[in-house]
Short mmCIF file of the C-alpha atoms (twelve columns), coordinates in Angstrom:
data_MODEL
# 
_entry.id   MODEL 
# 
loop_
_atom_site.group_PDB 
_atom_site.id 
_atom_site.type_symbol 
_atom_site.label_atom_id 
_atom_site.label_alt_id 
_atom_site.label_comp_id 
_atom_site.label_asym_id 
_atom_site.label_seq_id 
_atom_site.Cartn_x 
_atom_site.Cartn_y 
_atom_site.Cartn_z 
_atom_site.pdbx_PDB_model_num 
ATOM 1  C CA . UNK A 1  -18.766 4.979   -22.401 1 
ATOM 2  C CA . UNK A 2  -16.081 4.884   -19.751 1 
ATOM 3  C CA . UNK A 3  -16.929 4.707   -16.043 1 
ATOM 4  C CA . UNK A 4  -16.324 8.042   -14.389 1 
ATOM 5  C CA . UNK A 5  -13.169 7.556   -11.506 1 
ATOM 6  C CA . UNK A 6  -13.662 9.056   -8.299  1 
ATOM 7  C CA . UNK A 7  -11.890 9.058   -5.031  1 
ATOM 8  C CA . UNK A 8  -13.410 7.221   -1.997  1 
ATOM 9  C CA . UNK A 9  -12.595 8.034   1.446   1 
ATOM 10 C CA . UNK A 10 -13.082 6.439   5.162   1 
ATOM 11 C CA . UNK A 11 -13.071 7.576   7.677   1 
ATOM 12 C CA . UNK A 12 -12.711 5.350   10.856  1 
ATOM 13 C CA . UNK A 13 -13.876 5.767   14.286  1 
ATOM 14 C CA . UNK A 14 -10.234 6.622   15.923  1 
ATOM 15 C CA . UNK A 15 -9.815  9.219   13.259  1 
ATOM 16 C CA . UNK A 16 -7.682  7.248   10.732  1 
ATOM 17 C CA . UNK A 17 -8.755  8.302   6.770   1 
ATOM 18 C CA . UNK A 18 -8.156  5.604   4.182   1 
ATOM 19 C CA . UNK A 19 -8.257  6.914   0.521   1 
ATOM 20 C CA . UNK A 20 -8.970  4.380   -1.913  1 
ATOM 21 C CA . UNK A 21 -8.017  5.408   -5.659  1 
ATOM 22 C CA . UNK A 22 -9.084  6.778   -8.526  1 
ATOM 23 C CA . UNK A 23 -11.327 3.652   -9.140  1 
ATOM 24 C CA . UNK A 24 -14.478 3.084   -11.097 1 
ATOM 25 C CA . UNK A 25 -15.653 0.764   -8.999  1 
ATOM 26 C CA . UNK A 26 -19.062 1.053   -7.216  1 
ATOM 27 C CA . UNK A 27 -17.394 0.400   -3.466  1 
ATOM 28 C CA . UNK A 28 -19.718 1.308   -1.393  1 
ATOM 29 C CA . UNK A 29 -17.981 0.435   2.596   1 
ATOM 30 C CA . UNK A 30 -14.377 -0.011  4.056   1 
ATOM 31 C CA . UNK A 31 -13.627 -2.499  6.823   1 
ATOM 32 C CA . UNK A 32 -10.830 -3.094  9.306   1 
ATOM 33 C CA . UNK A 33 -9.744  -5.595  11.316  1 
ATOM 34 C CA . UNK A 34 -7.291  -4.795  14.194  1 
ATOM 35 C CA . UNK A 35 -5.890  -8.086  15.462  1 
ATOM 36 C CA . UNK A 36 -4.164  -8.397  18.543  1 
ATOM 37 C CA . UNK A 37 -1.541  -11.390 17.996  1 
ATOM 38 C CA . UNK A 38 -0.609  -14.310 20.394  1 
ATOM 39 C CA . UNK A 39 2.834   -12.727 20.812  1 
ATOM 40 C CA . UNK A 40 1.410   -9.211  21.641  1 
ATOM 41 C CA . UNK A 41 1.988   -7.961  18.315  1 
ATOM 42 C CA . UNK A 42 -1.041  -6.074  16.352  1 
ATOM 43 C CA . UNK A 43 -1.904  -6.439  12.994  1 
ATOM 44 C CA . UNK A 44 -4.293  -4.548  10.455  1 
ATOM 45 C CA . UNK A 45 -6.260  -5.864  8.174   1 
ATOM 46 C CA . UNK A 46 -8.783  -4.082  5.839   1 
ATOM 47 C CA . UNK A 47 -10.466 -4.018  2.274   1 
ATOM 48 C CA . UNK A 48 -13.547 -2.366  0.938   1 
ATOM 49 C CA . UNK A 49 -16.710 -3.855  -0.284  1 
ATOM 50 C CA . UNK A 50 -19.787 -3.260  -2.711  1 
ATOM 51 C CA . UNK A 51 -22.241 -3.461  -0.504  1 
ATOM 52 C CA . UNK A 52 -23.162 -2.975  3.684   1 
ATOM 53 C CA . UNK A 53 -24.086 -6.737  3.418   1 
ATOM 54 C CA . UNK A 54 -21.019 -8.022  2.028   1 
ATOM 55 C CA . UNK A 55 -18.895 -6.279  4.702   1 
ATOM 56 C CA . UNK A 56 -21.513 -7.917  7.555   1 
ATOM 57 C CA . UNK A 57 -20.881 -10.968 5.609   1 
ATOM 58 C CA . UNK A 58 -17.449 -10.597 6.669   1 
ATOM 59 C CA . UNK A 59 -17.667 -9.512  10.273  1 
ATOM 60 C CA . UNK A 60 -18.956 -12.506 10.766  1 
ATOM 61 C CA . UNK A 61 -16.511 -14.738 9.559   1 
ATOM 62 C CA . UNK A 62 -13.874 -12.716 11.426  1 
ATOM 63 C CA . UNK A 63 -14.612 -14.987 14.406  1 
ATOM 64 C CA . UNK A 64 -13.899 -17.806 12.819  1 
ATOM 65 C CA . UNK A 65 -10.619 -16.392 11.444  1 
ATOM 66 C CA . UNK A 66 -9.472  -15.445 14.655  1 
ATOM 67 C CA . UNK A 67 -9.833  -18.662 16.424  1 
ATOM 68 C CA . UNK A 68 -8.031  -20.159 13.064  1 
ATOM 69 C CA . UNK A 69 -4.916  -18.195 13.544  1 
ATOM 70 C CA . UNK A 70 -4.981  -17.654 17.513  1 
ATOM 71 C CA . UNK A 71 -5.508  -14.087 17.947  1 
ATOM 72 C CA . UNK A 72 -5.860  -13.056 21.323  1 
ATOM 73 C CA . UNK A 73 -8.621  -10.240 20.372  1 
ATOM 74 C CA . UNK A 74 -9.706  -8.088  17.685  1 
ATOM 75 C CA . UNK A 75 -11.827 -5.611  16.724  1 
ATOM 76 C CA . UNK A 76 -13.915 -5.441  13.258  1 
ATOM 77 C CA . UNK A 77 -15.323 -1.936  12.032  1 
ATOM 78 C CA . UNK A 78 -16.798 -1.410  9.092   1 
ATOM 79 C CA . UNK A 79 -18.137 2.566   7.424   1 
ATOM 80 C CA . UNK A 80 -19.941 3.765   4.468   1 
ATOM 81 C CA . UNK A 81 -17.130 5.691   2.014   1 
ATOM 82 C CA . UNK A 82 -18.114 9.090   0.842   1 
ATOM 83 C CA . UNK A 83 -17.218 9.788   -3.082  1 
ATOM 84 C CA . UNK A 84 -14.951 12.793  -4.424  1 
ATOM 85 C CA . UNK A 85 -14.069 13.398  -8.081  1 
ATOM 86 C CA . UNK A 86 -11.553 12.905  -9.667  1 
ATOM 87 C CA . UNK A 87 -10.131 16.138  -10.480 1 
ATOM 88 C CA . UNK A 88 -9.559  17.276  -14.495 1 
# 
């Protein structure tokens, strides 16, 4: 039996929506990263994960990957996605 497709949407705290597919896939949170660059430039970084833990997993490397690649600052978010169907 196929896995039904649905549409999953966050939505983040400044009011920006990210739709992610039609996907079968039991996502369950989107995260961001907003990097602010040594040069002053930003940069945005995101994904979605199947679980709250996973996500937290990767907040906390975030740290890491900012001193790694010499961001000046940055700001990690992470929200639950809601499900739509797929329409017919």
């Amino acid at each position: 039996m196929a896995k039904k497709k649905r549409y999953l949407t966050a939505t983040m705290p400044d009011g920006y929506v990210k739709r992610i597919g039609p996907t079968s896939d039991r996502f369950t949170h989107y995260w961001r990263i907003v990097a602010e660059l040594a040069n002053g430039k930003t940069e945005v970084f995101w994904g979605h994960t199947r679980s709250l833990g996973d996500a937290t997993r990767l907040k906390a490397a975030a740290g890491e990957g900012a001193r790694m690649r010499g961001w000046k600052s940055y700001v990690f978010e992470i929200v639950e996605v809601v499900e739509e169907p797929v329409g017919d």
